[in-house]
C-alpha positions in Angstrom: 10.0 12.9 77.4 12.1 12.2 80.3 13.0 8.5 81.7 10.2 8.6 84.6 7.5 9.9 82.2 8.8 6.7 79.8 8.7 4.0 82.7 5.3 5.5 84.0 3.9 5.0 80.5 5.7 1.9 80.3 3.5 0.8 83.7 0.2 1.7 82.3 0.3 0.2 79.0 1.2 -3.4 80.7 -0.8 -3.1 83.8 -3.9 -5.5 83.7 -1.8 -8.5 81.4 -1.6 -10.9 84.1 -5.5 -10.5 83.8 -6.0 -11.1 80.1 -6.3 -14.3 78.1 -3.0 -15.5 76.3 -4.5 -14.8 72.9 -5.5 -11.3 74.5 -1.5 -11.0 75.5 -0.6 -12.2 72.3 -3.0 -9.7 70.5 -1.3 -6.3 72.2 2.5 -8.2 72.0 1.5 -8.1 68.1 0.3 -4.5 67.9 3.6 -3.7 69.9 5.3 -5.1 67.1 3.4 -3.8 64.4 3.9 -0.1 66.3 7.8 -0.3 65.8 7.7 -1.2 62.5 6.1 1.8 62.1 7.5 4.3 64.6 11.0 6.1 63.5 12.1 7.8 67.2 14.8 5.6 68.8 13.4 6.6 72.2 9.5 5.7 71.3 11.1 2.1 70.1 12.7 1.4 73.3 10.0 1.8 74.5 8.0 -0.6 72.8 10.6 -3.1 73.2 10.4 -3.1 77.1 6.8 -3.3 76.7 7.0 -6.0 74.0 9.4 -7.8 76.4 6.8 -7.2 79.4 4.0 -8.8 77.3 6.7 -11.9 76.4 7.3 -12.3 80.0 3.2 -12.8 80.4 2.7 -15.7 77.8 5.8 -17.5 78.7 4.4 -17.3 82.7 1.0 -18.4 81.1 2.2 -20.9 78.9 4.4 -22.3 82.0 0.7 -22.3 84.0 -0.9 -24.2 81.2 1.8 -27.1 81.0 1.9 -27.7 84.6 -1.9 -28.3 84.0 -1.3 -30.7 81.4 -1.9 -34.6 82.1 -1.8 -37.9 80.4 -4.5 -40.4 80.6 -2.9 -44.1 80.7 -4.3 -46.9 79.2 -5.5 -47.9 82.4 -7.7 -44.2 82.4 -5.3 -43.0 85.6 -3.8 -39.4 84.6 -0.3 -38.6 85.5 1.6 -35.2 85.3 3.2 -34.8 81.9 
């Protein structure tokens, strides 16, 4: 398989990510994982690691989303940005 066939495949195995849930994300980042445990060709783990990587990328942006969300309710019931 030659580079541009890899990063093509690379493309359409992550695209639609930034549209799943993070559990979703963390779902496919698993079966990425599981994959190279399994997989023996040093060119077919690469790349599974770039997509692995891809799918970390997703839920760190998603968790970062999430924790800008976050706020704290005082005592006095105001919120303010944790």
């Amino acid at each position: 398989m030659s580079e541009n066939q890899i990063e093509e495949k690379q493309k359409s195995e992550t695209e639609g990510i930034a549209d799943c849930t993070l559990e979703e994300v963390f779902e496919r980042l698993e079966q990425v994982i599981v994959d190279m445990e399994e997989e023996a060709s040093l060119e077919k783990s690469f790349q599974m690691y770039h997509q692995g990587m891809e799918l970390l990328k997703t839920c760190n942006e998603k968790i970062d989303r999430v924790e800008k969300r976050i706020q704290i309710l005082d005592e006095e019931g105001r919120t303010h940005d944790f």
